[in-house]
C-alpha positions in Angstrom: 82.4 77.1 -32.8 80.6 77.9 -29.8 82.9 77.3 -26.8 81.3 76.9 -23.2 82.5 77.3 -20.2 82.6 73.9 -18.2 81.2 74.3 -15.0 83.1 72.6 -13.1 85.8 75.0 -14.0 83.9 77.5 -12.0 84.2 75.5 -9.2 87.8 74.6 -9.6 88.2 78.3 -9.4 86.5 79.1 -6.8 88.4 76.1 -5.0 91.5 77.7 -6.3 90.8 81.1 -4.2 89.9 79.5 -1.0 92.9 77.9 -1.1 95.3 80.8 -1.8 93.5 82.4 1.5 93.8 79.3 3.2 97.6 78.9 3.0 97.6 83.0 3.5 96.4 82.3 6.9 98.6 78.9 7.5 101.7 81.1 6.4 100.8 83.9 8.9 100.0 81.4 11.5 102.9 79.5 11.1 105.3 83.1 11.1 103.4 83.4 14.4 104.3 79.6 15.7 107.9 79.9 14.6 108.1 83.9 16.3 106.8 82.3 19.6 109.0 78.9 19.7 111.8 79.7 18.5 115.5 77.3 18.4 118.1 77.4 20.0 119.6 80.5 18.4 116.2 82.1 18.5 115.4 85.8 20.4 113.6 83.9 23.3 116.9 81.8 24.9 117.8 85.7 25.4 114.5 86.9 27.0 115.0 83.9 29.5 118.1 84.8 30.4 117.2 88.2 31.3 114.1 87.4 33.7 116.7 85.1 35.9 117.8 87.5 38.2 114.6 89.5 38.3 113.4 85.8 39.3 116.1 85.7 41.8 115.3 89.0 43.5 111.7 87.9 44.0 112.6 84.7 45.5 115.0 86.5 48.1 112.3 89.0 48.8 110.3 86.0 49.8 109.2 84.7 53.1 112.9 83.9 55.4 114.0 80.1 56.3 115.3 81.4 59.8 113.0 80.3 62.8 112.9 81.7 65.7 111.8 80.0 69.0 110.7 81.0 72.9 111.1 79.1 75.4 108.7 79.2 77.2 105.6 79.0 74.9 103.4 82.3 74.7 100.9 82.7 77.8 103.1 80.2 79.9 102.2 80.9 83.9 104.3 79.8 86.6 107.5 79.9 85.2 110.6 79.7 86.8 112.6 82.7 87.5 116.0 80.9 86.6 116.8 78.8 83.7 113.3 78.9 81.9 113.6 81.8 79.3 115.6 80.7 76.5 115.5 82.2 72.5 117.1 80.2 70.0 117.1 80.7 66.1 117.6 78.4 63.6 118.4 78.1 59.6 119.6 81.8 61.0 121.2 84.2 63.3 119.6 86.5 66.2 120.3 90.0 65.7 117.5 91.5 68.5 116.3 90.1 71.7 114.1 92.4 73.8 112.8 90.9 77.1 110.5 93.9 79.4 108.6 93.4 82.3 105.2 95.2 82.4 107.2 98.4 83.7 109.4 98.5 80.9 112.4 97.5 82.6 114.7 95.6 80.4 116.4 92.1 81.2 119.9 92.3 79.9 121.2 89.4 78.1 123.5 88.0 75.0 123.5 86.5 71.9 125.9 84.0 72.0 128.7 84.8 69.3 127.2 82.0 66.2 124.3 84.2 66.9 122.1 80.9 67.3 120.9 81.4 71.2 120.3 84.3 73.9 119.9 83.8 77.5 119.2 86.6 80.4 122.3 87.6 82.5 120.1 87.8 85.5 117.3 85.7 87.2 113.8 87.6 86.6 111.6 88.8 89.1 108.9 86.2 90.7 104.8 87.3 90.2 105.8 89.2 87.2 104.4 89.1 83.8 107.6 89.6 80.3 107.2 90.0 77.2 110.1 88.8 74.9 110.3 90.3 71.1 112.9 88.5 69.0 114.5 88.9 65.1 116.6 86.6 63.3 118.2 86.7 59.6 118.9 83.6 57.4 121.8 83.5 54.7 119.8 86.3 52.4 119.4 88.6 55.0 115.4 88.0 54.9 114.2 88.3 58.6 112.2 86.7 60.9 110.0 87.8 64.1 108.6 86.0 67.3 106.7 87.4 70.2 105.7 85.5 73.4 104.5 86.9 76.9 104.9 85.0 80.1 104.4 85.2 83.9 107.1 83.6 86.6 106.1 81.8 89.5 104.5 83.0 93.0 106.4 81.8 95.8 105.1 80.0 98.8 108.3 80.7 100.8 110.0 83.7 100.8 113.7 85.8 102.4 115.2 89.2 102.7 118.3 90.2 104.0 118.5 92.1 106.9 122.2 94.8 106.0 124.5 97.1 107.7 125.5 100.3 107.3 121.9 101.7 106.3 120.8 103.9 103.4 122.6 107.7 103.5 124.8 106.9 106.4 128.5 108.1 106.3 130.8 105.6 108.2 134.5 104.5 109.1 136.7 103.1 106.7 136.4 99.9 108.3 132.2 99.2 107.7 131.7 96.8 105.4 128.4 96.3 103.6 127.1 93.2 105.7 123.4 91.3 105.1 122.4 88.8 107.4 119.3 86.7 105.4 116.2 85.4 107.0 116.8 82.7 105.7 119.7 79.7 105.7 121.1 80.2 101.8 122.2 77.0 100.2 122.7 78.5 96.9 124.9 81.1 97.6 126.6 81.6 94.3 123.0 83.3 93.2 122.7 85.2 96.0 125.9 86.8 95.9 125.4 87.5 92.1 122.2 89.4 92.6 124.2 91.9 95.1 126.1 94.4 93.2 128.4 97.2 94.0 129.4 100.1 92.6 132.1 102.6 94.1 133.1 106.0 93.2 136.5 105.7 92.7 136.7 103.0 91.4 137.9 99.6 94.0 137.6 96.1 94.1 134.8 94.8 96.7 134.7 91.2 97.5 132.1 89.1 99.1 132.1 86.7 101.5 130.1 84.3 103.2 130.1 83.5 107.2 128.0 80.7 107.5 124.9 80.5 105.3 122.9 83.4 106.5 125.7 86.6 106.3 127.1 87.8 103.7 129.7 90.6 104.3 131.9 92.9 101.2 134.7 94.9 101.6 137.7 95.9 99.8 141.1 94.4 100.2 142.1 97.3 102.7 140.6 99.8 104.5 138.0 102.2 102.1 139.9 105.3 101.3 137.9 108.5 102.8 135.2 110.0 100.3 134.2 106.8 98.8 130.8 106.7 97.5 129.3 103.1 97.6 126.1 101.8 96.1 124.9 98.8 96.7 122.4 97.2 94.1 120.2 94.3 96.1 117.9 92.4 93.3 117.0 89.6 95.4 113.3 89.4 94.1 113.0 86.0 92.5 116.3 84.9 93.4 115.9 80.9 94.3 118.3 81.2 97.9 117.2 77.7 99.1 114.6 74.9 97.0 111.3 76.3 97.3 112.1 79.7 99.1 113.0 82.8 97.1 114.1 86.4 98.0 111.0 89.5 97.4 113.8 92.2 98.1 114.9 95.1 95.4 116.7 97.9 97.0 119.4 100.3 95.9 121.5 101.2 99.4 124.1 104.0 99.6 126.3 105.6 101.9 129.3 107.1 102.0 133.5 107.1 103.5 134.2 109.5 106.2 137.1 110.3 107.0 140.1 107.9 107.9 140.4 107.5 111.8 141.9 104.3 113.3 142.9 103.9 117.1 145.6 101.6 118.2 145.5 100.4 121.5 148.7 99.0 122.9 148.0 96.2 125.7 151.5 96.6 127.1 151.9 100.3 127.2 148.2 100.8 128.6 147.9 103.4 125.8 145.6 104.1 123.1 146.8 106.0 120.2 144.0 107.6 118.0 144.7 108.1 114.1 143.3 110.7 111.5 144.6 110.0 108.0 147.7 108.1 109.7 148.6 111.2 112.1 148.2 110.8 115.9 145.9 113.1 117.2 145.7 112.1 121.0 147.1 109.7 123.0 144.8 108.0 125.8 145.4 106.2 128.8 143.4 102.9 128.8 142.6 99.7 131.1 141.8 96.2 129.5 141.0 93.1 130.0 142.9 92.1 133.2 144.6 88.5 133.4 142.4 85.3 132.3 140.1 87.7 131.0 142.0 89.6 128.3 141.1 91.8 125.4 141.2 89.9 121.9 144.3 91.1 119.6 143.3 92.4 116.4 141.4 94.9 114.1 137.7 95.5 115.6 135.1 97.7 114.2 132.4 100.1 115.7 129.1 98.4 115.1 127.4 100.9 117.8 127.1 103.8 120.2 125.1 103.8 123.2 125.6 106.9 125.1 124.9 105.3 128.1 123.4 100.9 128.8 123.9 98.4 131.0 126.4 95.4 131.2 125.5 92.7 133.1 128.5 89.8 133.8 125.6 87.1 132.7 125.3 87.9 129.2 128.8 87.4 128.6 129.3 84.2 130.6 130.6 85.9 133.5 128.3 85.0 135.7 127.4 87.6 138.5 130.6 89.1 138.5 129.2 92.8 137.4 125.9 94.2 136.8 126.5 97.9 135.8 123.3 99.7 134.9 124.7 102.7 133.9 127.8 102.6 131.6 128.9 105.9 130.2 130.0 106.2 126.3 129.7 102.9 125.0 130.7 101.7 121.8 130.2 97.7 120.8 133.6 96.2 118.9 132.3 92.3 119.1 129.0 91.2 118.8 129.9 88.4 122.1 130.1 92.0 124.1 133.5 93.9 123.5 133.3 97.4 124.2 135.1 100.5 124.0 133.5 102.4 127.2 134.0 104.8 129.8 134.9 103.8 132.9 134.3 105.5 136.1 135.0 103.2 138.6 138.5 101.7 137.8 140.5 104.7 139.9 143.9 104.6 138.9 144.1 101.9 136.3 144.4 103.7 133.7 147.6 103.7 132.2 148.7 101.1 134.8 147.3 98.2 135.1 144.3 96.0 133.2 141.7 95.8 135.5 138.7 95.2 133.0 137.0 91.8 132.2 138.2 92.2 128.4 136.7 95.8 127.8 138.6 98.5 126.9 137.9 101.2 129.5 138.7 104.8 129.2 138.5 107.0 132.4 134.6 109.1 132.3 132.6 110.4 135.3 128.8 109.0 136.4 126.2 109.7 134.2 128.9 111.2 131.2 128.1 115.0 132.2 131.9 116.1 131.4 132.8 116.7 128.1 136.3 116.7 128.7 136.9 113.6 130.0 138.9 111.0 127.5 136.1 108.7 127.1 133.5 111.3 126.2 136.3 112.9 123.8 136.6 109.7 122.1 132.8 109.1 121.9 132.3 112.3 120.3 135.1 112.2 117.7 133.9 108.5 116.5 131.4 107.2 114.4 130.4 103.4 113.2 133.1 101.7 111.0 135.4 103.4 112.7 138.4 101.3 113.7 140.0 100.0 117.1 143.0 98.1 116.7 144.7 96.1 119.5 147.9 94.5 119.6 150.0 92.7 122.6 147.4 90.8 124.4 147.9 87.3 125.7 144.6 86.5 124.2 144.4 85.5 119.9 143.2 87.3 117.5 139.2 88.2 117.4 137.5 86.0 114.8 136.5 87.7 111.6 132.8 87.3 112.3 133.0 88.1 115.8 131.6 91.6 115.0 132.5 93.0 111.7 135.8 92.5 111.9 136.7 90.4 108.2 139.9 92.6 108.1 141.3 89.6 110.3 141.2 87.3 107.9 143.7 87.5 104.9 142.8 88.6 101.4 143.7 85.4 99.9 141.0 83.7 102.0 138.5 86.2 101.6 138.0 85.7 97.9 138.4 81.7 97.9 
């Protein structure tokens, strides 16, 4: 019997193979789903757990949360020279603050101790142009940067101070470093800061203020010989009074000579001259005669005039004297004390007070001789030197009567 082959066995067969390849392809792609998904206990909980910190890492390495502000904004003009420049950081601390002028001097300054502000330790200069660079970290150490440039204020109204002893000078060990402004200061706390002093050794130097124009520093007591002084005025941009500010920056030094104070004994007529507490000569003297006594107290040199003119009327004395030619004259009080020669008192001195508050030592017209007292004094002194007086009637000279502060008590001096 003849058997044929159906034909739609064929087909079937055919159907048959495409579907064997079919699920072929369904397995592999379902291997591939499964390789790629995974469970819970599958390979790829693993690889996720390993790219966490390399996540991590990148995110630290990112951009930081701290922000740093400048006060005042970038390309401000006319800004204050007190109180204006202020650098703050936030979601951070400051670790650098740089503030130059356009010479590349630095403004010193601090970052306050949370690290979260810095302001200058000085006033700035007036007319001048800073730039301020700034750098803060947050919590991961990422930092952040700020620049701003500014320019302070051109004042309308301006001061110096006018000082005493001048630049290179050597002086007695009574001078103290004494500025007289141009101005009435009615912020004198600013002032005073912008004056600094530096000695060499080492002493403490204390202002203080005799009105509101002078301004006068000295130790406790006398300088010690030798002392090197430096005196620091950065009065540019300083705000003295509203509205007026100082345009002064000068460096001043000068140095100690050596120790000579004179003591001048009303009562005995005598004047005792000191080097480094030795008596060196003893000097007959006249002063100031009844009603018109010498002031008690310690007086300093502020000049020497080898020879000028004293005139009763300057003094409120009225005509009493006009002498054109005084010999070896040495100012003690700026209302006209003197150390002088005299050579018209005759035989007053060492017996009686004959002056009208002067201190006269015996000299010759026109101060030719050399080895007179009063020339010998003249020559052997310098300005600071000191002249001391005790037992007079009269009171003590006021401390700003002259440079004479050593009058007034320590405790006072530094209130």
């Amino acid at each position: 019997m003849d058997v044929r082959p159906i034909s739609g066995a064929s087909v079937g067969g055919r159907s048959r193979g495409r579907n064997q390849r079919l699920a072929l392809v369904t397995g592999v792609l379902l291997l591939a789903v499964t390789a790629c998904g995974g469970g819970d206990d599958s390979g790829a909980g693993k690889n996720n757990d390993k790219k966490a910190p390399a996540s991590a890492a990148a995110e630290r390495g990112g951009q930081s949360e701290a922000v740093v502000s400048i006060a005042p904004k970038d390309g401000a003009k006319a800004v204050d020279t007190s109180g204006a420049l202020k650098v703050s950081a936030a979601k951070g601390k400051l670790t650098e603050v740089v503030v130059k002028d356009t010479d590349g001097r630095a403004i010193d300054g601090k970052i306050s101790a949370d690290g979260s502000g810095w302001t200058p330790a000085t006033h700035l200069s007036a007319a001048t142009r800073y730039q301020v660079h700034a750098v803060a970290k947050d919590s991961a150490g990422r930092t952040a940067a700020e620049d701003a440039s500014f320019t302070t204020l051109t004042p309308e109204n301006t001061f110096v101070g006018n000082f005493t002893p001048e630049d290179g000078s050597k002086v007695g060990v009574g001078m103290p470093f004494s500025v007289r402004f141009t101005r009435g200061i009615t912020h004198p706390a600013d002032v005073e800061k912008a004056i600094r002093i530096k000695t060499e050794p080492p002493v403490d130097v204390q202002g203080h203020w005799f009105g509101n124009d002078r301004l006068d520093f000295r130790p406790e007591q006398y300088w010690k010989a030798g002392t090197k002084v430096t005196v620091k005025l950065d009065l540019d941009g300083v705000e003295g009074r509203d509205g007026v500010y100082g345009k002064q920056t000068k460096t001043v030094s000068f140095t100690i000579g050596r120790n000579q104070v004179s003591v001048v004994d009303v009562k005995k007529l005598t004047m005792k001259v000191m080097r480094e507490g030795k008596v060196v000569k003893t000097i007959p003297v006249t002063t100031g005669k009844p009603g018109m006594e010498t002031w008690n107290g310690q007086m300093v040199i502020s000049e020497k005039l080898t020879v000028t003119r004293m005139n009763g009327e300057t003094v409120g004395y009225g005509g009493e004297y006009d002498i054109k030619d005084v010999p070896h004259a040495m100012r003690l009080t700026t209302t006209g004390t003197f150390i002088h020669g005299n050579y018209w008192g005759g035989g007053a001195f060492g017996n009686y007070n004959a002056s009208h508050g002067c201190i006269g030592l015996r000299d010759v017209r026109g101060g030719y001789d050399k080895g007179v007292p009063a020339a010998w004094f003249f020559n052997q002194s310098m300005i600071g030197d000191v002249v001391v007086v005790k037992n007079s009637n009269d009171r003590t000279v006021s401390p700003d009567n002259g440079y004479n502060g050593w009058n007034m008590p320590w405790a006072e001096w530094t209130k």
